[in-house]
C-alpha positions in Angstrom: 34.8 -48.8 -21.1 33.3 -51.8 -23.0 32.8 -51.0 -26.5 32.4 -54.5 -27.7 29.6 -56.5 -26.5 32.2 -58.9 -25.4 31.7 -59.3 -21.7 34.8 -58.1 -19.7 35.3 -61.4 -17.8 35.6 -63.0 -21.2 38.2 -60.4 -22.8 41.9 -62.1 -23.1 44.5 -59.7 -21.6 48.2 -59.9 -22.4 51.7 -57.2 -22.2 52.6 -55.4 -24.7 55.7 -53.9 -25.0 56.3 -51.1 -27.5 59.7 -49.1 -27.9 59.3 -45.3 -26.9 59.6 -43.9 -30.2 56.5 -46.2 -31.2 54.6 -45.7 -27.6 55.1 -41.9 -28.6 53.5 -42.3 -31.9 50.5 -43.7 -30.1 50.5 -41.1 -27.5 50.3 -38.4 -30.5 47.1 -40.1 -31.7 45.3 -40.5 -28.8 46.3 -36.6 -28.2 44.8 -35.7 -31.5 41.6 -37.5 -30.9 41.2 -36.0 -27.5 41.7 -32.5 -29.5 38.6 -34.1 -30.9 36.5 -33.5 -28.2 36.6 -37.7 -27.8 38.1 -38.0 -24.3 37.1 -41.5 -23.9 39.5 -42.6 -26.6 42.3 -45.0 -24.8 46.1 -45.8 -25.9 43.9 -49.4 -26.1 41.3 -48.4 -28.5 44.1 -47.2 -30.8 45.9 -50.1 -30.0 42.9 -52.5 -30.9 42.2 -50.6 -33.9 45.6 -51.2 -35.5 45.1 -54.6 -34.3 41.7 -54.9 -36.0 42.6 -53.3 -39.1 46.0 -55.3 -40.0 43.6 -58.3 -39.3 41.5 -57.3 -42.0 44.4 -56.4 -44.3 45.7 -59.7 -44.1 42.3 -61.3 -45.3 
């Protein structure tokens, strides 16, 4: 799903590689959200949200 209005041809893709322990950190998240009632939250929304807000942080 799309939530920006960046156009999905124009999104940059690249591999991420996370160590289990971390991967099941982000599992746990996702999980929790999904308890939620928000099913459409993705390992990559978390992902770009951590992203996003370190971004910011860093400002």
């Amino acid at each position: 799903m799309n939530n920006t209005k960046t156009p999905t041809a124009e999104k940059v893709m690249f591999p991420l590689r996370l160590p289990p322990d971390m991967y099941k950190e982000i599992r746990k998240i996702v999980a929790i959200e999904h308890e939620k009632g928000n099913y459409r939250y993705s390992t990559n929304d978390c992902l770009t949200q951590i992203i996003e807000k370190g971004l910011k942080e860093k400002k």
